[in-house]
N, C-alpha and C positions, 0 to 999 in steps of 0.2 A: 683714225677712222676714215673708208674710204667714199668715194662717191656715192658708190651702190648700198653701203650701208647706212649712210645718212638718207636717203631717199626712201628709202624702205622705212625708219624709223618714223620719216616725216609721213607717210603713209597708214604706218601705224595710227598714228595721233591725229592725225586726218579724218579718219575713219571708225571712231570711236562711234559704236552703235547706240543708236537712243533707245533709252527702255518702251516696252510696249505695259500697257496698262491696260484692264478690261474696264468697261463702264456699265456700265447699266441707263438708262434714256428713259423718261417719262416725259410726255410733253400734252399741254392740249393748245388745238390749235382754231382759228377761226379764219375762215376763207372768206374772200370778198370777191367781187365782180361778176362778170360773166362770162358763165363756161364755152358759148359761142363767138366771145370778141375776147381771147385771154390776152395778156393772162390775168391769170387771177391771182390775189396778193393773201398773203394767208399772215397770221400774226398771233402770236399764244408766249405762254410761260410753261418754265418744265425745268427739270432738274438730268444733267450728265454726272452722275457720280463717279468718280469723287472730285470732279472739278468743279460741283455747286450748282444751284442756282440760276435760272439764264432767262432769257428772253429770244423769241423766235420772228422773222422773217423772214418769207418766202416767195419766191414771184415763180408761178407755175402755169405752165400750158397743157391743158388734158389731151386727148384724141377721143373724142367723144362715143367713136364708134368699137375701139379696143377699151378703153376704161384705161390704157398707160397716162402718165402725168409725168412729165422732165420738167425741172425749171434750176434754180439756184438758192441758196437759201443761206443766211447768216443768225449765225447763235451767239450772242451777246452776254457774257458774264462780269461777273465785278473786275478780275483784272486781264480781259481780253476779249476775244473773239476768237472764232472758227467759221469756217465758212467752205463752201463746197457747192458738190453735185447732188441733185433732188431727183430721186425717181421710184414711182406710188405705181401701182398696179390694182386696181378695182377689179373686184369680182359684180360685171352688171347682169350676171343673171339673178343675183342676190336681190330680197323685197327694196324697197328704195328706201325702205324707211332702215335698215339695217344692211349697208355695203358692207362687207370685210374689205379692206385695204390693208396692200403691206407696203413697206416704204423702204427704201435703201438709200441712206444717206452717206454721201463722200465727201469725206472729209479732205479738202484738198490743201488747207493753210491755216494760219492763224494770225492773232496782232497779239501785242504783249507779252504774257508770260508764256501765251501760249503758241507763241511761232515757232513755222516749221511743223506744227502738230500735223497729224495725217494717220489714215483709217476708215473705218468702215463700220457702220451702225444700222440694222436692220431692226425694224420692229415691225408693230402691225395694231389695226385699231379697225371700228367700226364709223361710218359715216350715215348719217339721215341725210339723204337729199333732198327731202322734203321741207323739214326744219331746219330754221337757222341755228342752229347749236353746235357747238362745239365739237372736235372732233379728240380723243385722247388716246393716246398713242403710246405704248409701252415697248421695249427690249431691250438691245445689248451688241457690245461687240466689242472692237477692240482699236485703241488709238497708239500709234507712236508719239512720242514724246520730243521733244529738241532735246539734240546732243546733249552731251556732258557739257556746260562752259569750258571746262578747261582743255577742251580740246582744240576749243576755238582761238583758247587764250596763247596757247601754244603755237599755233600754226606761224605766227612772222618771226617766233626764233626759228623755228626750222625751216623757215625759204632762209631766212640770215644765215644758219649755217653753212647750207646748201650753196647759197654765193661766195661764203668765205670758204669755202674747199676748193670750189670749183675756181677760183681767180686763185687760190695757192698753188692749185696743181697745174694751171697756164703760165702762173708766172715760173716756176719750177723745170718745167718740161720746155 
């Protein structure tokens, strides 16, 4: 086997693609602070299916005069986290007691089972700005997964052989 072929091989297994999964998102969530001095820390329960169960926090900055919201936000489940980019777009021509809001959440990492996780989840919900209540928020989208393990597992035999070629064919030549 020659250099180019073991490199190629190790490339292969390198680059073993993670599956993409779709979810579905329900969450409801409850803001705190003030939208004048943000941000403002938002905290709720909801379900990512089929990953379960979670829990939400958000630290978010509105633009009072567009109705945009960026902030950060982590979702906590029984064996991990995700965590990412937060960004909400208000309709404030809407009565205040009934905003539409849509949200586009980035998924940018995870802990535990679910590291390396990444994707993109859009949904959309209603906000009373008037009452303190709750805000509940429903959609969908789609997550990558972490690799295959055994591609991972694989990777220090193939630098291994990669060195043992490479030092046969210097000391040969």
């Amino acid at each position: 086997m020659n250099l180019r072929m073991a490199f190629l091989a190790l490339c292969a297994i390198a680059t073993t693609p993670a599956a993409t999964i779709s979810v579905t998102y329900t969450n409801s969530i409850t803001a705190t602070g003030d939208p004048t001095n943000p941000p403002l820390i938002g905290n709720g329960t909801g379900a990512v299916l089929p990953l379960g169960n979670m829990t939400w926090m958000d630290m978010a900055f509105p633009n009072l005069e567009t109705g945009a919201i960026t902030g950060i936000f982590t979702m906590t489940f029984a064996n991990g986290s995700l965590f990412g980019n937060l960004a909400e777009q208000a309709d404030l021509t809407a009565p205040p007691t009934a905003v539409p809001i849509t949200q586009r959440i980035t998924v940018l990492g995870g802990t535990g089972s679910l590291l390396w996780y990444n994707g993109v989840i859009t949904s959309s919900g209603i906000v009373n700005l008037v009452a303190d209540v709750p805000t509940a928020y429903s959609g969908g989208g789609t997550l990558n997964t972490t690799p295959e393990p055994g591609s991972f597992a694989l990777l220090p035999f193939g630098l291994a052989g990669i060195y043992l070629i490479r030092r046969r064919v210097n000391s040969t030549g």
